[in-house]
N, C-alpha and C positions, 0 to 999 in steps of 0.2 A: 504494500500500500504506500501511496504517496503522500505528505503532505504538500499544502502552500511553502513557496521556496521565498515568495517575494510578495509581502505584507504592507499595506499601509493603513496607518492606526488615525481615525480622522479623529478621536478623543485621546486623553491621556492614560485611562486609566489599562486600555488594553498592549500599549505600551510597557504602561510599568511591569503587568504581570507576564507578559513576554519576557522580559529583561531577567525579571524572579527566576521563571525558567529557565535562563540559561538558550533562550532562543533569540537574541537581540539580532541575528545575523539574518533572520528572516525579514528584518523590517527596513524595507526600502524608501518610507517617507512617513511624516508624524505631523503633528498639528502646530500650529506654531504659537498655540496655548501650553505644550507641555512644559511640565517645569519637573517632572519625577519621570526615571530618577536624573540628576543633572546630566548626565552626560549624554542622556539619550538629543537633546535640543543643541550638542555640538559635533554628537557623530552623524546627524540623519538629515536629511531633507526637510522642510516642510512646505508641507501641500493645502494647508488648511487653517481656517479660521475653525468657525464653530458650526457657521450656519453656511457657509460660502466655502467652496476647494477650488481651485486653479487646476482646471479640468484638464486642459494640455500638458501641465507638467505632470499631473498624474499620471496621464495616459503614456508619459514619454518613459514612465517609469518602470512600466511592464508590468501592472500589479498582476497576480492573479489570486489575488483577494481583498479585501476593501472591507475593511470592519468598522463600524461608526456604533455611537449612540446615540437613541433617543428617536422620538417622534418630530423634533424641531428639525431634523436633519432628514428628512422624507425627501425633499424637493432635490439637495445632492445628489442623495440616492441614488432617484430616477435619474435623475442626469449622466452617473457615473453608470447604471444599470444600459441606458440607453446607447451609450459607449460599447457594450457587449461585457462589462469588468462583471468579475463575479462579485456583490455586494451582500456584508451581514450586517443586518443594522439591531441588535438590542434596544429593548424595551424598557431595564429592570428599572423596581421602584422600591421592594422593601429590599432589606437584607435578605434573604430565603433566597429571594431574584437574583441579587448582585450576583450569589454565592455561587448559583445556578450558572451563569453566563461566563462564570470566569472558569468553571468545570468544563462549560462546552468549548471555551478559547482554547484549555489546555489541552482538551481532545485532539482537536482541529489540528496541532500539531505535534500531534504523538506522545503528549506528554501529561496524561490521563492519572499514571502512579505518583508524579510528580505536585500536579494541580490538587490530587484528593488530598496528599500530605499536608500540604500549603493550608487547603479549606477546613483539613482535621483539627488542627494547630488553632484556627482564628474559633474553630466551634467549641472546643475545651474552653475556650477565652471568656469565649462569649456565655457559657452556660459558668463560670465564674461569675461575669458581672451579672447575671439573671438570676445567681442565688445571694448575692453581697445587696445587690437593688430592693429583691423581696424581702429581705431584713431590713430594710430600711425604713425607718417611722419618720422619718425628718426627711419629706421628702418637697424640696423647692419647687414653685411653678416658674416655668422656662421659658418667654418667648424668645425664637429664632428666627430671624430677620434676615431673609436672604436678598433682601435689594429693598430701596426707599421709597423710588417712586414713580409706578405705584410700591406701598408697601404689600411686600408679598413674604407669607410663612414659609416654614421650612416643606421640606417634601419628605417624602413617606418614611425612607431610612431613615432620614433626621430624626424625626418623633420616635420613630423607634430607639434609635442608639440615644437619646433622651431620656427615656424608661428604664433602658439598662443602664444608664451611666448615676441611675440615683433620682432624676428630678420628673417633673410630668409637663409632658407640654401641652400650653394653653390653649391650643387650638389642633387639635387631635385630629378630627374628624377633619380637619382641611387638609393633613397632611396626605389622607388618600386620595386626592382629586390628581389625576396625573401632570395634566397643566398648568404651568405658572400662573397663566391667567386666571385659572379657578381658586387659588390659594391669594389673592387679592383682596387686601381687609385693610378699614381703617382704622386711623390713629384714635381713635374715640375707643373702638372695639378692642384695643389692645389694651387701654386704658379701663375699659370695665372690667379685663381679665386680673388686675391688680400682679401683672410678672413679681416674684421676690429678684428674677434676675436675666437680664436683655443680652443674649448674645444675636452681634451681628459678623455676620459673612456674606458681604454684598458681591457676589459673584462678581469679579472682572474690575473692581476697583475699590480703594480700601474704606472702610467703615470711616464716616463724619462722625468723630466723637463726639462733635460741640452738637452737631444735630440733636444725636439722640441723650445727652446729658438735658440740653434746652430745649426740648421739646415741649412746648405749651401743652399740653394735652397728657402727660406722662412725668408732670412734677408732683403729680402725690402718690406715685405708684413704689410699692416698696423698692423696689429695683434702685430710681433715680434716688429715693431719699436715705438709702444703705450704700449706693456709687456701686449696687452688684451689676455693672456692667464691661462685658467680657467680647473682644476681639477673635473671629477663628478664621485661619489659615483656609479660603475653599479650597486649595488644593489635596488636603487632607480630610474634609468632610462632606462636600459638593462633588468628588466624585467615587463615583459607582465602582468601586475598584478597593486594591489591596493598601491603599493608603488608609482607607475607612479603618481597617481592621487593626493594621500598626501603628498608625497614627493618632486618626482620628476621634477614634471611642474613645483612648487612654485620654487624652486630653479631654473631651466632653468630660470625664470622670474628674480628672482635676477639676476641672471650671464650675463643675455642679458641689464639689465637695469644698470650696472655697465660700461658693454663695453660702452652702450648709454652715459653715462656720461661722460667717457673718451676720446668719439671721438668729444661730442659737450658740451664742458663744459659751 
């Protein structure tokens, strides 16, 4: 059997777990959002934004695979699909999903013993922070701010690795809506969820602290009046990938046990 010889990764996070594997030589061109792990953004091409690829030089690249994420990346797709490229485009939204698609990436390129290890290792982890969380009685309300304006909540992992990390997030049920634009809520709404603690991760450019400190609408909410507000890395939580797992929860975990401390010293 054969696998793909020559890969391009139009997100980061199917990069990085190529790289984990031991397969970075398969990757003929990356996104030019990647930032994990560094070297991959000085050995490799990039061919991509997020929503937009530079279809000629893809095509100049030989792929004969084409992996993206997401539903916002359909219209590439079709374009790279219409091309004649072979295109996999992922859907996931909770962790279950993530965990699922990075199994099918390691298949894809023979490295199936290698991927279960990797996904066995974050599952032990995880089922640590899902018995350390359910002990937990001092449990803070979280909102997570992935962009300002509009203000839009976290998405579905988020809320989830939320739960596990100790705290509960304010707006749950919007975390399953797939689309950005359905998780769309305002500053008033935020403001009756009373947050003990605001982390923002504004996708693609960094958190206005003075925003959300002077926020009119968020000066009597415990969060602004305790200063529990916390800065996260998206490249470690935003994407659907192995950074989630080594990175990202542990941190979530700090940032929520930091609020905890501040609210019941």
């Amino acid at each position: 059997m054969s696998f793909p010889e020559r890969i391009i990764c139009l997100t980061e996070e199917s990069t990085e777990l190529l790289y984990l594997l031991g397969e970075e030589d398969r990757i003929v061109g990356i996104s030019a959002y990647t930032v994990r792990p560094d070297r991959a953004k000085k050995e490799k091409p990039k061919v991509s934004a997020f929503i937009k690829g530079n279809l000629k030089k893809i095509q100049s690249l030989n792929p004969d695979l084409v992996i993206g994420f997401s539903d916002i990346q359909a219209n590439l797709a079709k374009d790279l699909i219409s091309l004649g490229l072979n295109v996999l485009i992922t859907n996931q939204r909770s962790i279950a999903e993530i965990l699922n698609s990075m199994f099918l990436i390691g298949t894809i390129v023979g490295k199936e013993k290698e991927v279960t290890s990797l996904i066995n290792d974050w599952k032990i982890n995880l089922q640590t922070y899902e018995e350390e969380s359910r002990n937990q009685t001092q449990r803070p309300k979280v909102f997570f701010q992935e962009w300002d304006d509009p203000i839009i909540s976290g998405i579905q992992w988020v809320s989830e690795a939320i739960q596990l990390a100790g705290g509960e997030d304010v707006f749950p049920k919007l975390g399953e809506e797939k689309a950005a634009k359905d998780r769309i809520i305002t500053a008033k709404s935020v403001a009756d969820t009373n947050p003990d603690g605001i982390i923002g991760c504004w996708c693609g450019k960094p958190m206005d602290w003075d925003w959300v400190r002077n926020h009119p609408e968020w000066q009597s909410t415990t969060a602004v009046q305790k200063d529990t507000i916390f800065e996260m890395d998206p490249s470690i939580i935003l994407q659907p990938g192995p950074a989630l797992f080594t990175d990202g929860i542990p941190k979530l975990r700090e940032i929520i046990s930091e609020i905890r401390s501040k609210l019941y010293p």
